[in-house]
N, C-alpha and C positions, 0 to 999 in steps of 0.2 A: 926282635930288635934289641940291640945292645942299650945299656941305660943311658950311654951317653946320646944317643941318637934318641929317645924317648924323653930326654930334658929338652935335645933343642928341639923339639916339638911344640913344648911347653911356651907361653907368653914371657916375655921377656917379665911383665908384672906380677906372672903369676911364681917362676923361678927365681927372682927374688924374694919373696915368699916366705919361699921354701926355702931357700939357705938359711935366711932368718932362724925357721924352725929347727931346721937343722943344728944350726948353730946354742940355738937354746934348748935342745935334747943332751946335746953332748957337754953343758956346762948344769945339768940337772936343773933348768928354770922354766916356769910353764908362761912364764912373760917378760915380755922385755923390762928392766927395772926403770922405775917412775922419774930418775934424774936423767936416764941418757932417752925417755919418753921426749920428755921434755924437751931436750935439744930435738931432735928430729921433728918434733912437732914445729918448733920455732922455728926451723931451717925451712921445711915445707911451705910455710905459709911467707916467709919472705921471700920463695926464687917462685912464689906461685903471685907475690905482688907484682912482684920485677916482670914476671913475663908478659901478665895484663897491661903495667904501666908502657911496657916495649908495644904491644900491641896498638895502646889510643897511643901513643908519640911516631909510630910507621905511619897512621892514617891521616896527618897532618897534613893536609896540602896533596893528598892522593886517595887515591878509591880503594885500594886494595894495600892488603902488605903480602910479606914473601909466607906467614904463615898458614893463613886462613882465605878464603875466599869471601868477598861479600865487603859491605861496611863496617866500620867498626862494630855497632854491635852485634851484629852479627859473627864477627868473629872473635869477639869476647863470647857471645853463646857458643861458637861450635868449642872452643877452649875450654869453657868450663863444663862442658856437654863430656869431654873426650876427659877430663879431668872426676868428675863425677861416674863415668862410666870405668874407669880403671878400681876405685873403692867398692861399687856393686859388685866389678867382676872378683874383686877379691873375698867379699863377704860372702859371695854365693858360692866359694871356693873352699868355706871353711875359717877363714880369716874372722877373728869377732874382735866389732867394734866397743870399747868400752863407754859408749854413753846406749849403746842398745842392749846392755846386762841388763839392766834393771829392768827392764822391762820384758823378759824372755821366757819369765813365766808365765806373760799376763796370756789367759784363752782367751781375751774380747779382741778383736783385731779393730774393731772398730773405735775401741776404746785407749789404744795404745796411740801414743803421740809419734813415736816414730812411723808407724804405718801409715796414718794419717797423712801423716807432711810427705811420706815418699809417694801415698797416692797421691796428694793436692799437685808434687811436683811432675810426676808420670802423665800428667794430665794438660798441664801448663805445657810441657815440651812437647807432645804429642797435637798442640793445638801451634806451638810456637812452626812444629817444623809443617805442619798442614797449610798455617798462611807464606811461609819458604817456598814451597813449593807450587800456591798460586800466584805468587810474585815472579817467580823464574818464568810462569806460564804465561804471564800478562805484565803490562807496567802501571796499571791505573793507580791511582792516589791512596784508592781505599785500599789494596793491596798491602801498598807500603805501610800506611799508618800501622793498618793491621799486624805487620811483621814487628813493625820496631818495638809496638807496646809489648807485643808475645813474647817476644828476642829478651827483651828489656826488662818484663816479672821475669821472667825464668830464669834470667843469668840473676839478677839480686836474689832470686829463689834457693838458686845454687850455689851462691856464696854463704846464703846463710845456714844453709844444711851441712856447708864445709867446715861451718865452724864450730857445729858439734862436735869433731875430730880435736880441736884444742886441747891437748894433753893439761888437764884442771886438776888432774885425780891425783890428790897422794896418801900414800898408806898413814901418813901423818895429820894428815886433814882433819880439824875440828870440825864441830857440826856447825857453825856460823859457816863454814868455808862452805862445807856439803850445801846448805841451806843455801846460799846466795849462788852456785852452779845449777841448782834443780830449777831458779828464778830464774837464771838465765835461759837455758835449757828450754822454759815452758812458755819464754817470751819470744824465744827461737820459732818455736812452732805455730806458735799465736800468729808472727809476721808473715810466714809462710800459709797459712788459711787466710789470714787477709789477701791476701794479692792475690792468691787461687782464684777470692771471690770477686774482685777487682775483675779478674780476665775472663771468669767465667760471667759477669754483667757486661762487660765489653762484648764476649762474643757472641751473647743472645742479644 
């Protein structure tokens, strides 16, 4: 196969990528620099607000919208499900996230906060979409409850794992700075084990 026929193979998320990299091989840089981070991180998270607030203002006076199936929050979860699954597919691709450096030495897996909160969350959604799919199968009450609470940690689960991604980092960063990110960071995960245990008392 020709290379061009081997890229359009490739994910549309995963081919940008790799231009990226590309792009930063051929200007001698092993990262994209911390001011033009910045912008991209700040663009991300404001057409990533706009899309959710489009989503609860389509469910206004109607059950569904044109992008998601289900009720609102359920189609805030499948959005942030589909948004969260695009960064896994990139890290598992080679892409590395910078708040997951620091922690890339650790051998405890158990003991690392990033594994932690991606189990608590793998766990959450994996129960979120088990009572989805006894809701589709039935309409009883406890079904629903069920879904909205699982729909409902997971997607705040998944916003707040998103917002590890918040370009914080700079080459210029005092330690007060570093110090009040690691706060952040580990108040990040803390929120994310709470509501784990929130759903997992719910669902026992």
């Amino acid at each position: 196969p020709t290379k061009a026929s081997e890229q359009s193979d490739i994910p549309r998320e995963l081919s940008s990528g790799l231009r990226i990299k590309e792009l930063l091989s051929a200007s001698d840089q092993k990262v994209i620099p911390q001011p033009i981070r910045s912008l991209m991180s700040a663009r991300f998270f404001s057409l990533m607000s706009d899309f959710i607030s489009t989503i609860n203002t389509q469910h206004r006076g109607r059950k569904t919208n044109q992008f998601y199936k289900g009720d609102k929050s359920q189609a805030v979860y499948h959005a942030l499900s589909e948004v969260c699954g695009i960064c896994s597919l990139l890290e598992s691709s080679g892409a590395k996230a910078f708040h997951s450096m620091c922690h890339e030495n650790n051998d405890d897996e158990e003991e690392n906060p990033m594994g932690a909160s991606e189990r608590f969350l793998r766990q959450v959604q994996n129960f979120a979409d088990e009572t989805l799919v006894r809701e589709c199968n039935g309409s009883n009450h406890t079904d629903k409850s069920q879904s909205s609470l699982a729909t409902g940690c997971a997607s705040l689960m998944m916003s707040l794992s998103l917002q590890l991604y918040t370009c914080v980092k700079s080459e210029h960063s005092d330690k007060e700075e570093e110090d009040n990110t690691e706060e952040d960071y580990e108040a990040i995960h803390e929120y994310i084990s709470d509501l784990a245990e929130i759903v997992t008392e719910f669902k026992d």
